[in-house]
PLY file of the C-alpha trace (Angstrom):
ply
format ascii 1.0
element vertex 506
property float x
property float y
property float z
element edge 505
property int vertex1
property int vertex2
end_header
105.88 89.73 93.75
106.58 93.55 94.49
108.83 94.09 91.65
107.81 96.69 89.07
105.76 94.63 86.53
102.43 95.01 84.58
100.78 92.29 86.89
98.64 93.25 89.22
99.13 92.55 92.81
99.32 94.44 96.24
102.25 96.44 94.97
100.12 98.23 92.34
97.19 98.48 95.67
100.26 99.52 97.67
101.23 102.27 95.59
97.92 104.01 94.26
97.32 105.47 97.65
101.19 107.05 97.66
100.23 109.14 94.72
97.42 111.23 96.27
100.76 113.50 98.12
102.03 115.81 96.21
99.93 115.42 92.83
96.91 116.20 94.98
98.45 119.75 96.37
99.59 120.74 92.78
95.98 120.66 91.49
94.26 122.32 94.69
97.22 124.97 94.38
96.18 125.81 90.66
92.31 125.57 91.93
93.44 128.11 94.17
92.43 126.22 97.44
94.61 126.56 100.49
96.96 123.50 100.86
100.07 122.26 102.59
103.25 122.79 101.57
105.31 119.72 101.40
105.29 115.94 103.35
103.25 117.11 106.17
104.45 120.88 106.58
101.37 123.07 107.16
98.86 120.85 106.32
95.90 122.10 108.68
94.57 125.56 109.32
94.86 125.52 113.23
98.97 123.82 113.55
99.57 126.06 110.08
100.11 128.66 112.78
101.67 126.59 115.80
104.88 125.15 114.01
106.39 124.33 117.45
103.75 121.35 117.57
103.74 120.93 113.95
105.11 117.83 112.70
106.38 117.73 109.52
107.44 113.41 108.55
107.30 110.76 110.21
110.11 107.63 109.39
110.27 103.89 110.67
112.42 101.80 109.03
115.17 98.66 109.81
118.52 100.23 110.82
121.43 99.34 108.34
123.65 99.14 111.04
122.27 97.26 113.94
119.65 95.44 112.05
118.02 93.92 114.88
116.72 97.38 115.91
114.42 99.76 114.19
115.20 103.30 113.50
111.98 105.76 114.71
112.01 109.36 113.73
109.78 112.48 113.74
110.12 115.83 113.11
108.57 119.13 114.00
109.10 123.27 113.24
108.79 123.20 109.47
110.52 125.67 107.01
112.96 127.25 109.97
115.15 129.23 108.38
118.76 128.92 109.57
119.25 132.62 110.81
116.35 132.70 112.17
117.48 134.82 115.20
117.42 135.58 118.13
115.10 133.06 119.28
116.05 130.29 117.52
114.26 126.88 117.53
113.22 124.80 120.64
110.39 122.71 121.40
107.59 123.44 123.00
108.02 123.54 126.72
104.21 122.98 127.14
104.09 120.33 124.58
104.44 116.10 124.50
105.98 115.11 121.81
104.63 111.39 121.04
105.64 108.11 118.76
103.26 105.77 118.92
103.18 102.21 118.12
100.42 99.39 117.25
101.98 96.05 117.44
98.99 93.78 117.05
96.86 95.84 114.13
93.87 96.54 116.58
94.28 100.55 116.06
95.47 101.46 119.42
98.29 102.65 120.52
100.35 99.52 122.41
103.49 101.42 123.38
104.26 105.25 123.63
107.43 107.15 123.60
106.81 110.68 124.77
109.68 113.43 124.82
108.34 116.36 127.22
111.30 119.56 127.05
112.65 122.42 129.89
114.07 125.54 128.24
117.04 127.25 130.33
118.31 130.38 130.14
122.11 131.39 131.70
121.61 134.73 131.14
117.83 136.29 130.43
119.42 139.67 130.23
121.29 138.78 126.88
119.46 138.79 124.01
121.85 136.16 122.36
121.46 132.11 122.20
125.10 132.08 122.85
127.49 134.37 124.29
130.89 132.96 123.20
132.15 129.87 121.04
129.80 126.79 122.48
132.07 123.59 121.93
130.17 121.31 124.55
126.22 120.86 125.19
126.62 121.97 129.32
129.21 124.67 127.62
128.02 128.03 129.80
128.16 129.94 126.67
125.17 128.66 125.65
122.80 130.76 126.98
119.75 129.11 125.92
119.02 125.46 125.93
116.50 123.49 126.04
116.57 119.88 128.70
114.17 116.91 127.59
112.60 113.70 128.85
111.88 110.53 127.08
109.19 107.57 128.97
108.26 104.73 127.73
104.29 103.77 128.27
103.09 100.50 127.86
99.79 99.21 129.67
99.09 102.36 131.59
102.46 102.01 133.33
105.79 104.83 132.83
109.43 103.68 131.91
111.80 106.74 132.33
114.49 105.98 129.51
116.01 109.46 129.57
115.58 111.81 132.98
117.05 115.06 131.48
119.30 115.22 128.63
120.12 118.10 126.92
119.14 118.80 123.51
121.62 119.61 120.40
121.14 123.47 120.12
120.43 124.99 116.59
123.26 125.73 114.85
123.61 129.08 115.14
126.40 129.55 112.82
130.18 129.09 112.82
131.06 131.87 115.29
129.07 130.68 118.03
129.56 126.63 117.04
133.16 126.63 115.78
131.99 122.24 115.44
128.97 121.86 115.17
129.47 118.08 114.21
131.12 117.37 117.00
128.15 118.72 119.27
125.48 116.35 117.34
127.74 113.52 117.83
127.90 114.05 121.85
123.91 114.59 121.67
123.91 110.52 120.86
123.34 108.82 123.84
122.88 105.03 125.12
119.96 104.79 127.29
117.09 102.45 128.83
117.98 99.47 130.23
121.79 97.94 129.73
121.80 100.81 127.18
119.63 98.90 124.55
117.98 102.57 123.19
120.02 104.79 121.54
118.13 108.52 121.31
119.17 111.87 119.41
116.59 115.17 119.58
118.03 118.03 118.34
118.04 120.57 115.01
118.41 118.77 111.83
118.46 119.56 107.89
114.86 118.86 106.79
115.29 115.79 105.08
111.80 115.84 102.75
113.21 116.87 99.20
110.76 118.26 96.46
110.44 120.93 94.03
107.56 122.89 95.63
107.50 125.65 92.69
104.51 124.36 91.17
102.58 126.71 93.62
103.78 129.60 91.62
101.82 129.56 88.36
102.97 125.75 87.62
106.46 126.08 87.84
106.36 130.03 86.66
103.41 130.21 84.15
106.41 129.61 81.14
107.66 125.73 82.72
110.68 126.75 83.45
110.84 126.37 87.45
112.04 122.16 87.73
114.47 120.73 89.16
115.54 122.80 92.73
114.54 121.46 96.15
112.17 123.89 97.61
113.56 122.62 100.92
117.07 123.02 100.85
118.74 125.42 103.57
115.65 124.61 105.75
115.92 123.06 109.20
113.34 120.68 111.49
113.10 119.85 115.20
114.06 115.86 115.39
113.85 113.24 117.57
115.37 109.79 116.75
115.20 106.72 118.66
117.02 103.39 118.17
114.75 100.55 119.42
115.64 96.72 119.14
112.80 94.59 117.35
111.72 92.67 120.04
110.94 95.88 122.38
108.28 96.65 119.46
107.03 93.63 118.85
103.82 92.30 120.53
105.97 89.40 121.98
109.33 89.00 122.65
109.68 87.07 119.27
109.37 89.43 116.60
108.20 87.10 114.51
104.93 86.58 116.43
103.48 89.52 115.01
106.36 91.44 112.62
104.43 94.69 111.83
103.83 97.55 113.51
101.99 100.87 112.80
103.53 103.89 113.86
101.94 107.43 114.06
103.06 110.82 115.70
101.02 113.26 117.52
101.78 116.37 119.50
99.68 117.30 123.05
99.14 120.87 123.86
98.67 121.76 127.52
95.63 123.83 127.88
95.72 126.80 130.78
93.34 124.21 133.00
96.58 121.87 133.03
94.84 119.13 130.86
96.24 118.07 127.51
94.78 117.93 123.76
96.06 116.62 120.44
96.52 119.22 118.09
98.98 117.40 115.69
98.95 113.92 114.20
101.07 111.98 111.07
101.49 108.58 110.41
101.70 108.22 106.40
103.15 111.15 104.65
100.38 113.30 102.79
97.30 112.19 104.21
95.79 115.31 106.08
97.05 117.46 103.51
95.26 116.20 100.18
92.66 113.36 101.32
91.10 115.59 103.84
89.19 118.44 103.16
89.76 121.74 104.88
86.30 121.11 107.40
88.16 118.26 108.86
91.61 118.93 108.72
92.08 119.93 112.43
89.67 117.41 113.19
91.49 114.52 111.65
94.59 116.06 113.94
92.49 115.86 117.14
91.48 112.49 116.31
92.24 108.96 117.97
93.36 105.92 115.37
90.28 103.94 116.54
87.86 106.72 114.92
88.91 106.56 111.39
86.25 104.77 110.09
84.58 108.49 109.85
87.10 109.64 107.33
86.53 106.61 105.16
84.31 108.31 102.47
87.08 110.45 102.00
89.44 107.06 101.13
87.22 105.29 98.03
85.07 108.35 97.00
88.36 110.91 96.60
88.53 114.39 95.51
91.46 114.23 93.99
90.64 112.39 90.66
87.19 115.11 90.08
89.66 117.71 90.30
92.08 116.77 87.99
89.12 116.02 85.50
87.39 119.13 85.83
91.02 120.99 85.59
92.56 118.82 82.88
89.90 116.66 81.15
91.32 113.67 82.52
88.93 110.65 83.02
88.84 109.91 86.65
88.42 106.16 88.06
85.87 104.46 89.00
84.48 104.80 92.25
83.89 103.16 94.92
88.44 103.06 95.03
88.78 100.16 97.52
92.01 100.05 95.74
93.08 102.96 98.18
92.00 101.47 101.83
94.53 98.92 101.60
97.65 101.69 101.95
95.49 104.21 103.91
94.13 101.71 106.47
94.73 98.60 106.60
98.11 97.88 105.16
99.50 95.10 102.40
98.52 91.87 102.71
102.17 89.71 102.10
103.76 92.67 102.82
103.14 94.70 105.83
99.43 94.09 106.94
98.98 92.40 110.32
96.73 89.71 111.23
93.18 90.67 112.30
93.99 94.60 111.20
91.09 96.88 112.22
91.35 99.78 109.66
93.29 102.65 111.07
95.77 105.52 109.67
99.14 104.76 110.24
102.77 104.05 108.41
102.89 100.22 108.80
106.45 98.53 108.55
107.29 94.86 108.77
109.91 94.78 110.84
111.01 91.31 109.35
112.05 92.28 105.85
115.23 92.40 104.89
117.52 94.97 105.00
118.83 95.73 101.65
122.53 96.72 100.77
121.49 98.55 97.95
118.37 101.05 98.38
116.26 101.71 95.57
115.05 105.71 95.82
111.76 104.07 94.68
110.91 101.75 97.31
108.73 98.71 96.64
108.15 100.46 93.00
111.76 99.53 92.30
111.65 96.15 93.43
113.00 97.19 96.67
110.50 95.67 99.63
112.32 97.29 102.56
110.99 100.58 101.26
108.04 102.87 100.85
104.87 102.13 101.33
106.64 99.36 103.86
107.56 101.71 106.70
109.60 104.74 105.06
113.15 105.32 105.06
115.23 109.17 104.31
115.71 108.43 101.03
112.51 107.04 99.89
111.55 109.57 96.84
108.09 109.74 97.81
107.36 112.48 95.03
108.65 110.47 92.38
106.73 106.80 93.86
103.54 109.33 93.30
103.82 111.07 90.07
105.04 107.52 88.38
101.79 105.33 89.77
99.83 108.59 88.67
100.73 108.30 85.42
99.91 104.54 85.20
102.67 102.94 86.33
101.28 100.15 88.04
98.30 100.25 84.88
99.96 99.37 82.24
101.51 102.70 81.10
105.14 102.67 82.15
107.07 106.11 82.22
110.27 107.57 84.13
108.22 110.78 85.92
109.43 112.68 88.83
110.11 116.30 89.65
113.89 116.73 88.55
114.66 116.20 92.48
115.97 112.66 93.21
117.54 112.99 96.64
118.12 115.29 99.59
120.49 118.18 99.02
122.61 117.14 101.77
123.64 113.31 102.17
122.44 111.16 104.71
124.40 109.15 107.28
125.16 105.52 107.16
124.98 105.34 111.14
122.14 106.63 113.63
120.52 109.01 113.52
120.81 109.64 109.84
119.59 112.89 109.92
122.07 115.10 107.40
123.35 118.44 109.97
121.59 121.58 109.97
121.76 124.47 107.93
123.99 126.58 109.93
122.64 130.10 110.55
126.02 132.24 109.52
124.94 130.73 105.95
124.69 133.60 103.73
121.80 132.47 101.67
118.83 130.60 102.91
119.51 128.07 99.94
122.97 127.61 99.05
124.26 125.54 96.49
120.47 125.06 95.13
121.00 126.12 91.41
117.36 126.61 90.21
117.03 124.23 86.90
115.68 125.44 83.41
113.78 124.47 80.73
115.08 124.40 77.32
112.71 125.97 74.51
113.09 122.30 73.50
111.93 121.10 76.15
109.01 123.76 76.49
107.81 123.06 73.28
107.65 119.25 74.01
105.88 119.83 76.98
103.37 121.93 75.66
102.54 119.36 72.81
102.43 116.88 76.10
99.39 119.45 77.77
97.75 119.62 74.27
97.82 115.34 74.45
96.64 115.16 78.19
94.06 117.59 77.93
92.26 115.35 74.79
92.93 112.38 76.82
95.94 111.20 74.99
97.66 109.97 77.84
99.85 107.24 76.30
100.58 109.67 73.19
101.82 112.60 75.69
104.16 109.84 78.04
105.42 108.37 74.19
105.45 111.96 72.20
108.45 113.68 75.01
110.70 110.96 75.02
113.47 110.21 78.13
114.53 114.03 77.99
111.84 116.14 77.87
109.46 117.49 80.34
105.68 116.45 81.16
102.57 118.16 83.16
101.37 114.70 83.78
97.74 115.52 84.31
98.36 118.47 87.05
102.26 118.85 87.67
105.45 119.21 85.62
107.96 116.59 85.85
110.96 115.70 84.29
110.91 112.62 82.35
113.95 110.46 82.69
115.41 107.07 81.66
116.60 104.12 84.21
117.15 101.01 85.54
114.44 99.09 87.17
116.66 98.34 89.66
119.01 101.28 90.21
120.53 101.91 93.41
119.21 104.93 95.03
121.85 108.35 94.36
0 1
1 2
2 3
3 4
4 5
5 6
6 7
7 8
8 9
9 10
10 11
11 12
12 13
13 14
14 15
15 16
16 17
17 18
18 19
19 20
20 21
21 22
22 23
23 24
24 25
25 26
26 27
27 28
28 29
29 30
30 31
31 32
32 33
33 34
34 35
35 36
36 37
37 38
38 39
39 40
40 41
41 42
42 43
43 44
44 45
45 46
46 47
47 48
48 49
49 50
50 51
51 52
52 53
53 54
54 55
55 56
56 57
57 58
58 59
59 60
60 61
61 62
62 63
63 64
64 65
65 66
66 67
67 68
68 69
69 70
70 71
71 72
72 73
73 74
74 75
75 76
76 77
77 78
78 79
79 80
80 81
81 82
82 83
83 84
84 85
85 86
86 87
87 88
88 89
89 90
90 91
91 92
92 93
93 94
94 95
95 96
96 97
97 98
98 99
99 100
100 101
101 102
102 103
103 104
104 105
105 106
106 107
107 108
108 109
109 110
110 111
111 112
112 113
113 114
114 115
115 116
116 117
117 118
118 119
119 120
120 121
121 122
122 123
123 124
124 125
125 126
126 127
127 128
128 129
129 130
130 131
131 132
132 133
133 134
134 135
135 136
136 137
137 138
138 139
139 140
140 141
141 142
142 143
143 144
144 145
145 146
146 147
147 148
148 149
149 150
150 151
151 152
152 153
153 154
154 155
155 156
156 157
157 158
158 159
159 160
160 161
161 162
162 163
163 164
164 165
165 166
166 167
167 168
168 169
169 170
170 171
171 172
172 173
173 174
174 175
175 176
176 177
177 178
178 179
179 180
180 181
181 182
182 183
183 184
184 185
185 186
186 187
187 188
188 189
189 190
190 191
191 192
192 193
193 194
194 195
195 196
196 197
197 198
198 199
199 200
200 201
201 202
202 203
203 204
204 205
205 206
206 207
207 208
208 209
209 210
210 211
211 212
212 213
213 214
214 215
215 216
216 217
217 218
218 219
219 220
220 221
221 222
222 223
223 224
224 225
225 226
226 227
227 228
228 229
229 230
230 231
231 232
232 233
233 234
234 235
235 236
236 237
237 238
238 239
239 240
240 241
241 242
242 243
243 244
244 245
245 246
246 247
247 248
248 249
249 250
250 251
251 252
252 253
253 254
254 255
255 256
256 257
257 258
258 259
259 260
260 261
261 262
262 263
263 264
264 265
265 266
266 267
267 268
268 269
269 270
270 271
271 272
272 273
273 274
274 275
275 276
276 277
277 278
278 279
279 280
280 281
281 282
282 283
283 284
284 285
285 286
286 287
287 288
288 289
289 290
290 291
291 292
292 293
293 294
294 295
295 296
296 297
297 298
298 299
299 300
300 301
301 302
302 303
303 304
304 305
305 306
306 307
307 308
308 309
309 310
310 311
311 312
312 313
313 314
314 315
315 316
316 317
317 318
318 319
319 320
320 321
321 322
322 323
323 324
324 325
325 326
326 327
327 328
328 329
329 330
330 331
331 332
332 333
333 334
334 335
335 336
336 337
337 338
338 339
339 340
340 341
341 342
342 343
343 344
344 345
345 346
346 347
347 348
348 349
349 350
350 351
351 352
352 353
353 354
354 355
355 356
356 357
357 358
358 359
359 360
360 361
361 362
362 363
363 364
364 365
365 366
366 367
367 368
368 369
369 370
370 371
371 372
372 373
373 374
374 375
375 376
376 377
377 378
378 379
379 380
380 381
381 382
382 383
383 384
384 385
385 386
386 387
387 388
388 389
389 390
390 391
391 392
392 393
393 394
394 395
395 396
396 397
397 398
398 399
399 400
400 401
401 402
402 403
403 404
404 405
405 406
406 407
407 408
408 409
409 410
410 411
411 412
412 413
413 414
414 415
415 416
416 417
417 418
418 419
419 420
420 421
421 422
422 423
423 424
424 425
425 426
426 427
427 428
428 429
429 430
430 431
431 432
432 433
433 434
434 435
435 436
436 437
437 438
438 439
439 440
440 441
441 442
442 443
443 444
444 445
445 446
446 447
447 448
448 449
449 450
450 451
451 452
452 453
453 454
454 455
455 456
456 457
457 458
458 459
459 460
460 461
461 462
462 463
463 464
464 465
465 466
466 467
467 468
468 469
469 470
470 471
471 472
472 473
473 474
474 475
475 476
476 477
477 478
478 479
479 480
480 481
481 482
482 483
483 484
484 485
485 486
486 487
487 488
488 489
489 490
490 491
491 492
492 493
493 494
494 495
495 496
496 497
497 498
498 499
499 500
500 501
501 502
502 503
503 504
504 505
């Protein structure tokens, strides 16, 4: 049913909404309004300037290895640079840190896990993180660290899973962490109850991947700017938590009610003591290119239950105006109900709850199969365990987009993406995943990232492909550049390629 096919069906409704991301940031960019960079990096005015409660992408997805639990992760402190010296990157001290989860579709949040930090200093008469090789998290050579605590709040009523912990340190380099690796792997912990959580916060290599050079001039004014991930040699804040299925579930049995919405947000304490959201993300891209700029920081200090007031923004988008008043591309009819079924309400037969009252979050059915072999392309490649159905690392969200853009799921198959198929670093196979940070005695902030360019071949056939978009000729431009070339596929440039509908993700 959610195989890639002409038919239509909730895949093609689960998908349309997926595209707004990226596409949507490319266009404002060249319209030269101010937009976020990336997933969820930057996307308001007021947390643009507060990356400490920033978060960046929010994951939820089966865990390969212990399949009866699901994997929950969110990350904060976008684009920190790996020497980024000598304060380095902790959380915010006067900050909760939140995961949220709805477990019976009514919009509200039925269980909370909040991580609240404690920074430490051995020494605040140094001016460095560490004073000597740090090969152990309590190792006295680290002279800054940061100690967190993790509840769990269901019905009004606190479960301490973690007391104080500390958290993995950023890697300040290979003088001061000789092993890094071997730090991470003691920041995994058993905790809760008979040990059923497992929990990792710490620094992490920011595991979004995109090329984000469209912002300058359309990938340099001459299309030669594809291919590089704008990301690589970047770092985030994380916090992972291994939960089994039947802790998230609205009963006991998961299959009582198998999907659940999950959302971040981030509380600032004010000077009066209280708290107030400043930060919230449950699907990727959302706040950044479906809200306008009056509302983003409202939509961040907003409760799920109130979303109904962003709903004109859902089936009367700006997205498709601008790319017709930019690029003489027709725009859809309106109103797009097609787009409340991702945005709000989830799939029905794939991850939309009974009774669901409309709401913003990144639903996953925690019943579907976990897959031995991972299509990049989620539910687009036939592959239900993935994006839009909760969102795993390697889901290509870009390349989902930019595809159902182009018509994928209308009739017009093509191979689009943005030369970038997977992270620059590779993932675990084991919790939490996350790929190990940049390490700050790196000599380049990205290294190994070989910027790609465009042949005059390939320059040529693009242009032809903006002469063909820009009269219309959609179908002519996707047919005209062939599995090789490049495309500006309404607003972006993209690299065209050929495969498998079923290819295993790199």
């Amino acid at each position: 049913m959610f195989k890639r096919s002409k038919r239509a069906g909730p895949a093609r409704t689960a998908l349309v909404a997926s595209t707004i991301g990226l596409a949507a940031a490319a266009v404002l960019a060249g319209a030269g309004t101010n937009v976020a960079q990336a997933s969820s990096h930057r996307e308001a005015p007021l947390v643009a300037g507060l990356p400490q409660y920033d978060t960046t992408d929010v994951y939820a997805f089966r865990s390969p290895e212990r399949q009866n639990s699901v994997t929950l992760i969110a990350n904060w402190l976008p684009f920190s640079e790996p020497g980024g010296g000598p304060n380095f990157y902790t959380f915010a001290p006067d900050a909760r840190y939140n995961i949220k989860i709805d477990n019976n579709g009514d919009s509200k949040a039925d269980i909370i896990f909040r991580w609240t930090f404690k920074t430490n200093y051995v020494n605040p008469n140094s001016f460095l993180y560490a004073n000597g090789p740090v090969t152990y998290l309590n190792d006295p050579n680290l002279n800054t660290y940061q100690t967190y605590r993790l509840v769990r709040i269901q019905n009004g009523k606190e479960q301490i899973l973690v007391k104080s912990r500390r958290v993995v340190p950023s890697d300040v380099g290979k003088g001061s962490m000789p092993d890094y690796g071997a730090l991470r792997d003691r920041g995994i912990t058993s905790d809760g109850p008979n040990g059923v959580y497992r929990s990792f916060v710490g620094q992490a290599e920011d595991p979004f991947f995109l090329d984000l050079r469209v912002f300058d001039l359309l990938y340099g004014g001459d299309f030669s700017e594809v291919g590089d991930d704008t990301l690589a040699g970047f770092n985030v804040n994380s916090v992972a938590l291994q939960v089994p299925r039947y802790l998230l579930a609205s009963k006991r049995n998961p299959a009582a009610n198998p999907v659940i919405g999950v959302w971040s947000t981030t509380d600032r304490r004010g000077v009066n003591g209280s708290y107030s959201q400043v930060s919230r993300l449950g699907m990727p891209l959302v706040n950044e290119v479906v809200i306008p700029l009056k509302d983003k920081d409202r939509f961040n200090a907003s409760a799920s239950t109130n979303d109904a007031q962003f709903l004109k923004y859902v089936t009367r988008p700006e997205l498709p105006k601008l790319i017709k008043a930019v690029y003489n591309v027709p725009a859809p009819a309106e109103p797009r109900d097609d787009l409340v079924s991702v945005f709000l309400t989830g799939v029905a037969g794939l991850n939309q709850p009974r009774g669901v009252v409309p709401s913003e979050q990144l639903r996953l059915n925690m019943n579907t199969p976990v897959t031995g072999t991972p299509n990049r392309l989620g539910v687009l490649g036939g592959d239900t365990q993935g994006f839009p159905n909760g969102r795993r690392l390697g889901d290509d969200v870009v390349d989902i987009a930019l595809q159902v853009v182009e018509g994928e799921l209308r009739g017009a198959a093509n191979d689009l993406g943005d030369g970038v198929d997977a992270n620059d670093k590779a993932f675990g196979t084991t919790f939490p995943y996350l790929a190990l940070p940049f390490r700050g005695s790196d000599a380049a902030p990205h290294p190994g990232a070989a910027p790609a360019s465009a042949s005059a071949k390939e320059q040529s056939l693009l242009e032809r492909a903006v002469d063909q978009l820009q009269s219309g000729a959609v179908a002519g431009a996707l047919t005209g550049i062939g599995g090789g070339g490049l495309l500006l596929g309404g607003f972006m440039l993209v690299r065209t390629r050929r495969r498998a509908l079923n290819t295993s993700a790199a």
